[in-house]
Backbone as XML, in Angstrom:
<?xml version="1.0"?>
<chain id="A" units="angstrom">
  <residue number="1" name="UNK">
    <atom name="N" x="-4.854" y="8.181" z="10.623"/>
    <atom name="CA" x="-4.882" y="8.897" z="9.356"/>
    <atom name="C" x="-6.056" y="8.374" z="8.529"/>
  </residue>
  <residue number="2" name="UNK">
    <atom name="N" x="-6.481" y="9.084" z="7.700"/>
    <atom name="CA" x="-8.073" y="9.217" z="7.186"/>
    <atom name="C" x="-7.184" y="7.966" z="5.709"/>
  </residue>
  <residue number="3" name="UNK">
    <atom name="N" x="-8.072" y="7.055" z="5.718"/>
    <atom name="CA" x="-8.192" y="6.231" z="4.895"/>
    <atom name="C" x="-8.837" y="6.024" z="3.640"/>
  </residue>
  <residue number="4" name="UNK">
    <atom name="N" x="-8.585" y="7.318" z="3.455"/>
    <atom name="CA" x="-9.364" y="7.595" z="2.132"/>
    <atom name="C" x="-8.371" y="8.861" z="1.324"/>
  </residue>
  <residue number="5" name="UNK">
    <atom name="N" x="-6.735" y="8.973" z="1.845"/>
    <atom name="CA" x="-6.031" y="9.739" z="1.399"/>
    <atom name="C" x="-6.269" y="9.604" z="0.517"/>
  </residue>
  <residue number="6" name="UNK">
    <atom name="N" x="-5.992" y="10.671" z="-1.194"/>
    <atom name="CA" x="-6.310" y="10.613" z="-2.168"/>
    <atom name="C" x="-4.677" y="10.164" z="-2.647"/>
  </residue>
  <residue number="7" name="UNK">
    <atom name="N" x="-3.470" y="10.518" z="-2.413"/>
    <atom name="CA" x="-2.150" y="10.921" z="-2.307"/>
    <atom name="C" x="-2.227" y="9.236" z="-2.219"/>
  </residue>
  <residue number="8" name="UNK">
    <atom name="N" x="-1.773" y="8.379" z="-1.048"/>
    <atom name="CA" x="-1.254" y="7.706" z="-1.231"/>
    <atom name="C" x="-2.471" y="6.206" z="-1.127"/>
  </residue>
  <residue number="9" name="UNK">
    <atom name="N" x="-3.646" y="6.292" z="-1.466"/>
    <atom name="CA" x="-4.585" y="5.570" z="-2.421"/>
    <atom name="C" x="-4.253" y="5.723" z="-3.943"/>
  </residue>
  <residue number="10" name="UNK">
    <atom name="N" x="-3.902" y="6.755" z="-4.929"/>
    <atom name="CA" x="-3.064" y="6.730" z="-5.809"/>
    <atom name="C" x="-2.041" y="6.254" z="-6.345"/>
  </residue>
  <residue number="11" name="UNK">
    <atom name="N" x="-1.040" y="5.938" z="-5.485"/>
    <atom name="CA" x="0.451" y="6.079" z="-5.309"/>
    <atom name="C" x="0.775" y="4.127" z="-4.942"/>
  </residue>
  <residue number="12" name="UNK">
    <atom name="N" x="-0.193" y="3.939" z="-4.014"/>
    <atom name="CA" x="-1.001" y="2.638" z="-3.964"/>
    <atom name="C" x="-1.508" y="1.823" z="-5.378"/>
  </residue>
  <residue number="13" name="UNK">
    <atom name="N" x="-2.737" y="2.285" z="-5.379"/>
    <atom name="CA" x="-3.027" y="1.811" z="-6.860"/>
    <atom name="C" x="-2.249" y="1.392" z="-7.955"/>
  </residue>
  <residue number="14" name="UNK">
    <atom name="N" x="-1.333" y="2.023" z="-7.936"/>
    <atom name="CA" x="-1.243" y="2.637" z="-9.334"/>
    <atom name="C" x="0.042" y="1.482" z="-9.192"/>
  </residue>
  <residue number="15" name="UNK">
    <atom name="N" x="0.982" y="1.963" z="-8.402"/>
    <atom name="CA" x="2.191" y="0.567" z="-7.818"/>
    <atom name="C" x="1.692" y="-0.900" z="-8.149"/>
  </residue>
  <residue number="16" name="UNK">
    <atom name="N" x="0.546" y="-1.188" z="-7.425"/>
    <atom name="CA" x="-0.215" y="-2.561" z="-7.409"/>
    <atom name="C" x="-0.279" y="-2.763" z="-8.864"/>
  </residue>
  <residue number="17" name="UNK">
    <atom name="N" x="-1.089" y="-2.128" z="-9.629"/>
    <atom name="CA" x="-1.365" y="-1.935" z="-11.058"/>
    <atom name="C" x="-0.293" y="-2.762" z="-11.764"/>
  </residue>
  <residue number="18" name="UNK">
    <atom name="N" x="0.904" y="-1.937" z="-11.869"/>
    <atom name="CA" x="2.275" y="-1.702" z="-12.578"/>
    <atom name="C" x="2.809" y="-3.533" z="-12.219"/>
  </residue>
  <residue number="19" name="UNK">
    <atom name="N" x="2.378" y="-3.501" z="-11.195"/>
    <atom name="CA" x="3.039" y="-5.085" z="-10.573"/>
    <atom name="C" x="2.493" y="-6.295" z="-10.923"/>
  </residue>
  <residue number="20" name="UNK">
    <atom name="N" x="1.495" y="-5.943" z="-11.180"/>
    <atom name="CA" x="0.063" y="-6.679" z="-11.275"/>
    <atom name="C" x="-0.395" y="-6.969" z="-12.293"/>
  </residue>
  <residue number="21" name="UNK">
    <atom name="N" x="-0.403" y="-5.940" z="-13.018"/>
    <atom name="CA" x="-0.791" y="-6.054" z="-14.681"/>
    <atom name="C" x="-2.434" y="-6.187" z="-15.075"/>
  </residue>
  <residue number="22" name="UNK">
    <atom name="N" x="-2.455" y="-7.634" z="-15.721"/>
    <atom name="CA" x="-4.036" y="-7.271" z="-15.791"/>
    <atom name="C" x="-4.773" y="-8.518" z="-15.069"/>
  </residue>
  <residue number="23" name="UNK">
    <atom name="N" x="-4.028" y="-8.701" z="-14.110"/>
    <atom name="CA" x="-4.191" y="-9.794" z="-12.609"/>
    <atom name="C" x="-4.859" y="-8.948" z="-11.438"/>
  </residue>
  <residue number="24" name="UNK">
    <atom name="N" x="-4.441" y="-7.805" z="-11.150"/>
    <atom name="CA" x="-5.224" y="-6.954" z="-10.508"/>
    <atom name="C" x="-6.653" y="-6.171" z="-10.722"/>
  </residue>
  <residue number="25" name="UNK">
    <atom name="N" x="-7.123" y="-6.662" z="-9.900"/>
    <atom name="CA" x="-8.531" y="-6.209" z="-9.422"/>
    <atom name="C" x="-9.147" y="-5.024" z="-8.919"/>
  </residue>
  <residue number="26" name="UNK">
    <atom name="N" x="-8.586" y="-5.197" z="-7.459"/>
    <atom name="CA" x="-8.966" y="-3.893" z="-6.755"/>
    <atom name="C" x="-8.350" y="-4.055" z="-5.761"/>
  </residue>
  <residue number="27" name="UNK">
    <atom name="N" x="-7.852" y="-2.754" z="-4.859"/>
    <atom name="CA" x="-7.126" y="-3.002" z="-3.487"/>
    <atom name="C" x="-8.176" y="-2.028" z="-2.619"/>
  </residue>
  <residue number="28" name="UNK">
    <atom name="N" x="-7.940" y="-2.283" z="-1.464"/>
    <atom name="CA" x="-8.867" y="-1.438" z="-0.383"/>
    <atom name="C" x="-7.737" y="-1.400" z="1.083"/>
  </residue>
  <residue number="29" name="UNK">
    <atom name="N" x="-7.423" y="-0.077" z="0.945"/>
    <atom name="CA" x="-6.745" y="0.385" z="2.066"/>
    <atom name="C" x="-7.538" y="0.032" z="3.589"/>
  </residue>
  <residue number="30" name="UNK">
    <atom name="N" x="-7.407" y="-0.646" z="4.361"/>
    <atom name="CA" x="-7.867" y="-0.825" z="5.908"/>
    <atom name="C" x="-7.081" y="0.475" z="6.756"/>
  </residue>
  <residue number="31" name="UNK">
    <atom name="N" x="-6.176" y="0.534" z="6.747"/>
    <atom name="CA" x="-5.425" y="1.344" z="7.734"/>
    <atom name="C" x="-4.005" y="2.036" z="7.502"/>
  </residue>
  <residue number="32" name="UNK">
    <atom name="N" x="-3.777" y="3.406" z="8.103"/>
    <atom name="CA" x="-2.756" y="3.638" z="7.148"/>
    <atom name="C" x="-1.798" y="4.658" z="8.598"/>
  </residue>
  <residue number="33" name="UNK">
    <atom name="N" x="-0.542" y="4.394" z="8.741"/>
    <atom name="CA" x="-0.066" y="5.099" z="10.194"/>
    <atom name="C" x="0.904" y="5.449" z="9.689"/>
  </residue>
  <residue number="34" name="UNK">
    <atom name="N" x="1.770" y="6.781" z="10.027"/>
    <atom name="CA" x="2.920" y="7.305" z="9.468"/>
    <atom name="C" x="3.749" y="6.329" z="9.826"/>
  </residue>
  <residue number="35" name="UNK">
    <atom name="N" x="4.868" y="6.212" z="9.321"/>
    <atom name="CA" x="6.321" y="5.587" z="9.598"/>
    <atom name="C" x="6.918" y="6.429" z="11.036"/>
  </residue>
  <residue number="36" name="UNK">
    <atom name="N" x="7.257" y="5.466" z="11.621"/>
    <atom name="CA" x="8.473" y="6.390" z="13.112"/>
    <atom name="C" x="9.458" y="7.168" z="12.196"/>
  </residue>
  <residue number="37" name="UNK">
    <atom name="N" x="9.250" y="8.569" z="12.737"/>
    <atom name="CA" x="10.804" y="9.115" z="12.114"/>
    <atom name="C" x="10.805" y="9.227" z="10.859"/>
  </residue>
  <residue number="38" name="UNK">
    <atom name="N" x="10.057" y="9.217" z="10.676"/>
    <atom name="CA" x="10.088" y="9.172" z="8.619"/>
    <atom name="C" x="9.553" y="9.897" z="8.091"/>
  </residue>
  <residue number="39" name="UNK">
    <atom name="N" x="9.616" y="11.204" z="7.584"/>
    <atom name="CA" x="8.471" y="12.461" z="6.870"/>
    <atom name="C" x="7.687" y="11.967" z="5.833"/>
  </residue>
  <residue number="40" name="UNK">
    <atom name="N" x="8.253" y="11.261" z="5.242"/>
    <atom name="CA" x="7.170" y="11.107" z="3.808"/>
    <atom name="C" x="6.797" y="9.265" z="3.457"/>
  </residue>
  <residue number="41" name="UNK">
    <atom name="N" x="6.920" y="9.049" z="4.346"/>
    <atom name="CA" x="6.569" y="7.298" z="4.375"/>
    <atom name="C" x="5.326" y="6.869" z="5.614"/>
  </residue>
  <residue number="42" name="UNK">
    <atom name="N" x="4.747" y="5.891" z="5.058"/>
    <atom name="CA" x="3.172" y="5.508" z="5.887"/>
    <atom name="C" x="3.563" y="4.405" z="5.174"/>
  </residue>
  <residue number="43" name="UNK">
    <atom name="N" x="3.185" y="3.445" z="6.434"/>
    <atom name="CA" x="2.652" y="1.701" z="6.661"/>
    <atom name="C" x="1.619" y="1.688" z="6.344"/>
  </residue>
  <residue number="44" name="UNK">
    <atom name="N" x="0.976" y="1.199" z="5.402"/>
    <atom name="CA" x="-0.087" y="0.836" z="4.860"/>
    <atom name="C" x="-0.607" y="-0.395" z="5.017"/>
  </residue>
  <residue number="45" name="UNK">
    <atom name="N" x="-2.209" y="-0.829" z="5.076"/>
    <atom name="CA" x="-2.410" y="-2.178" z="5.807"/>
    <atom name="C" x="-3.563" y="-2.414" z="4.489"/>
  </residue>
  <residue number="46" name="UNK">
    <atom name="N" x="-3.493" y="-2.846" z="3.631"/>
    <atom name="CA" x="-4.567" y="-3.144" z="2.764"/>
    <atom name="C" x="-5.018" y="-4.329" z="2.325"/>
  </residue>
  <residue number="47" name="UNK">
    <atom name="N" x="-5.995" y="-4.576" z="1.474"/>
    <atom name="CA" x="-6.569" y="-5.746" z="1.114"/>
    <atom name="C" x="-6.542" y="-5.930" z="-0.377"/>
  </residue>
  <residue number="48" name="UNK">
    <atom name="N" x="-6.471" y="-7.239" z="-1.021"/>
    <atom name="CA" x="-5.702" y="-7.305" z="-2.296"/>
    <atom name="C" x="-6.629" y="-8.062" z="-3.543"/>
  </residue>
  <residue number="49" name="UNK">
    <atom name="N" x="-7.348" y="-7.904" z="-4.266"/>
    <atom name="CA" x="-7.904" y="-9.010" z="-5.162"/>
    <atom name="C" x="-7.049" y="-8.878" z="-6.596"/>
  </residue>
  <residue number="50" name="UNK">
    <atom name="N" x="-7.104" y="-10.272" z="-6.804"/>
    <atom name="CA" x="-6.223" y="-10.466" z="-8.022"/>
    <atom name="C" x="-7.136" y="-11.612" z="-8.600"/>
  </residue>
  <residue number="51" name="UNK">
    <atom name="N" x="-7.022" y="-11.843" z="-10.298"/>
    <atom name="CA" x="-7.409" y="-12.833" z="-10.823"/>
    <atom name="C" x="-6.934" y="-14.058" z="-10.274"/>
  </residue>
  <residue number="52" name="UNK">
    <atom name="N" x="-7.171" y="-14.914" z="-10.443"/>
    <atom name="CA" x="-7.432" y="-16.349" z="-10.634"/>
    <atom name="C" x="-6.066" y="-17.019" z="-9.090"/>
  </residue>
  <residue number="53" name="UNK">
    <atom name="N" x="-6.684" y="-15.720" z="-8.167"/>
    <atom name="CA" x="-6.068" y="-15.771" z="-6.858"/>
    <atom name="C" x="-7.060" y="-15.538" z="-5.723"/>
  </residue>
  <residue number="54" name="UNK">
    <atom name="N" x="-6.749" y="-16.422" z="-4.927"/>
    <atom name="CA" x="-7.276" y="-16.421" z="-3.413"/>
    <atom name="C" x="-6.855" y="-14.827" z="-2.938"/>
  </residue>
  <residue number="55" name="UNK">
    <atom name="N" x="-7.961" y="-13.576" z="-2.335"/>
    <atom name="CA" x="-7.809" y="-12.325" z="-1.475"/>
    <atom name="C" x="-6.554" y="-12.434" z="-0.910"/>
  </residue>
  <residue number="56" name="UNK">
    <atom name="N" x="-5.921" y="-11.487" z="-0.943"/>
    <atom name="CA" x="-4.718" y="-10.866" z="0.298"/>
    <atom name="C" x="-5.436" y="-10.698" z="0.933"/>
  </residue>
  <residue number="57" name="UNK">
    <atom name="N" x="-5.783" y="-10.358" z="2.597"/>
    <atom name="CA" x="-6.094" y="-9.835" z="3.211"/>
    <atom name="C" x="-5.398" y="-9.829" z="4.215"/>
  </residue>
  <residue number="58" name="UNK">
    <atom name="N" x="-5.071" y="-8.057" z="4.427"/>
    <atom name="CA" x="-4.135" y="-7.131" z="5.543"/>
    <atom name="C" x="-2.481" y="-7.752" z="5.259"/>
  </residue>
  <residue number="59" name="UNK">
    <atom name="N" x="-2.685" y="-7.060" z="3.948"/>
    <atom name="CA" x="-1.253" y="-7.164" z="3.758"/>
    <atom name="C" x="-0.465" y="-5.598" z="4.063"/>
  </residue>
  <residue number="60" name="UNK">
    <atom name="N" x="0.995" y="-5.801" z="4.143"/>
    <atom name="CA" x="1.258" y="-4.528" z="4.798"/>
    <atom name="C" x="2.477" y="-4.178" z="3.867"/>
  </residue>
  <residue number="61" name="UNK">
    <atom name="N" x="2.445" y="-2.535" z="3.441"/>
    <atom name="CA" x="3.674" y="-2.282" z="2.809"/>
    <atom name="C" x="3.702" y="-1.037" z="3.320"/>
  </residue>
  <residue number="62" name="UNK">
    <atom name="N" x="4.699" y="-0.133" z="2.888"/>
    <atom name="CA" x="5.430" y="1.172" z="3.101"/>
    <atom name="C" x="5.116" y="1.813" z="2.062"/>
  </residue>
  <residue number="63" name="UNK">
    <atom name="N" x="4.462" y="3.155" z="1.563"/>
    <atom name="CA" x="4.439" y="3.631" z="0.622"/>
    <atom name="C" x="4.909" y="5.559" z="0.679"/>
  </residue>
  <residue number="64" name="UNK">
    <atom name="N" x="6.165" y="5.384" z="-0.395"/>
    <atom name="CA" x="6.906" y="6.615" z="0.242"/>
    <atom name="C" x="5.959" y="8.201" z="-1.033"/>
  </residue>
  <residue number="65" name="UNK">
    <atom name="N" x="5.895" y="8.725" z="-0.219"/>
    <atom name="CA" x="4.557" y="9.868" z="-0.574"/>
    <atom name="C" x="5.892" y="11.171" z="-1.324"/>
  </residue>
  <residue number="66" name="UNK">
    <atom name="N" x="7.040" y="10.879" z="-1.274"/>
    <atom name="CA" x="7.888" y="11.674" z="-1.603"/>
    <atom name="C" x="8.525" y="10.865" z="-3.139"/>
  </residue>
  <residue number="67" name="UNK">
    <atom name="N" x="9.159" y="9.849" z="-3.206"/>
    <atom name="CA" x="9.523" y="9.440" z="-4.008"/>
    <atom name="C" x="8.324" y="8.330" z="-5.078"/>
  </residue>
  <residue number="68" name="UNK">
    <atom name="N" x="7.373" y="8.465" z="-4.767"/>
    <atom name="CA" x="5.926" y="7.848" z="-5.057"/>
    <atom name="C" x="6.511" y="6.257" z="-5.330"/>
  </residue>
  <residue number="69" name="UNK">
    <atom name="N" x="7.047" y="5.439" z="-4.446"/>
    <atom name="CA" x="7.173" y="4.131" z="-4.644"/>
    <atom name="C" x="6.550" y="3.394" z="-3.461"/>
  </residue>
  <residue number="70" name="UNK">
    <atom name="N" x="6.642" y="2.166" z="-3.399"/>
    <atom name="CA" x="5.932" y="1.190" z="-2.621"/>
    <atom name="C" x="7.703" y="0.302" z="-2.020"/>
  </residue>
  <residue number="71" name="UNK">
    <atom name="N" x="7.762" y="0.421" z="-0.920"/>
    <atom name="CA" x="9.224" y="0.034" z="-0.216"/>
    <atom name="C" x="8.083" y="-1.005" z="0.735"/>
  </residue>
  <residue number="72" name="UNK">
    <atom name="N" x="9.178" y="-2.276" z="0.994"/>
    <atom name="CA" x="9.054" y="-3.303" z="1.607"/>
    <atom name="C" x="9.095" y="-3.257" z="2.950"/>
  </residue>
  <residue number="73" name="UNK">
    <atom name="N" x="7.571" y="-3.643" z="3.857"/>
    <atom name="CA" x="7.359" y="-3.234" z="5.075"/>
    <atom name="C" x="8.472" y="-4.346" z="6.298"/>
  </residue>
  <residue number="74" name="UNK">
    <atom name="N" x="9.124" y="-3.885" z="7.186"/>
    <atom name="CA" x="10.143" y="-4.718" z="7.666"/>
    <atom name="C" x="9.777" y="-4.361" z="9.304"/>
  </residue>
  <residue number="75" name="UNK">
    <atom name="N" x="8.936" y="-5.074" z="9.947"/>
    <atom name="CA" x="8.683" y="-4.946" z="11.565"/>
    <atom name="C" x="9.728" y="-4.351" z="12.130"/>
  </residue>
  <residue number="76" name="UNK">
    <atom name="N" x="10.763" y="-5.081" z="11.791"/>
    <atom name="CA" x="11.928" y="-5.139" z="12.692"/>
    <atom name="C" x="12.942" y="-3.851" z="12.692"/>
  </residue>
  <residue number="77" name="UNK">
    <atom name="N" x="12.115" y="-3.039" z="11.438"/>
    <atom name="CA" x="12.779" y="-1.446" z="11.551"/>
    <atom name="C" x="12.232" y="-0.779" z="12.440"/>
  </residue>
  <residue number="78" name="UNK">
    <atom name="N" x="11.131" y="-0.740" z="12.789"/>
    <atom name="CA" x="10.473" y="0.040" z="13.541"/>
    <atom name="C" x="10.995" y="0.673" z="14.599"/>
  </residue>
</chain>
């Protein structure tokens, strides 16, 4: 899936933002694959800058494109 969705680069953002406050920087989506079985949810693989913090890098969450929230990525559902 094209990594430059506008939908859930938004939906992304904007979550991080809300969480983040004015600690957040910028995020950059790496990779983004639908959920098994799931219509409106994608695993998201992104990268994280925050103030007066060491980079995330390839952190992974769930972001549901239906209910526009950010749900906690769990391997072991898969």
């Amino acid at each position: 899936m094209d990594t430059k969705d506008p939908t859930i680069n938004r939906i992304l953002e904007t979550q991080l933002r809300e969480i983040y406050k004015e600690r957040y920087i910028k995020s950059e989506i790496q990779t983004i694959m639908q959920y098994p079985f799931k219509e409106n949810q994608y695993i998201v693989t992104y990268n994280l800058d925050l103030k007066d913090s060491y980079p995330i890098v390839r952190a992974k969450i769930v972001v549901d494109t239906k209910t526009e929230e950010l749900k906690l990525y769990d391997p072991g559902l898969l």
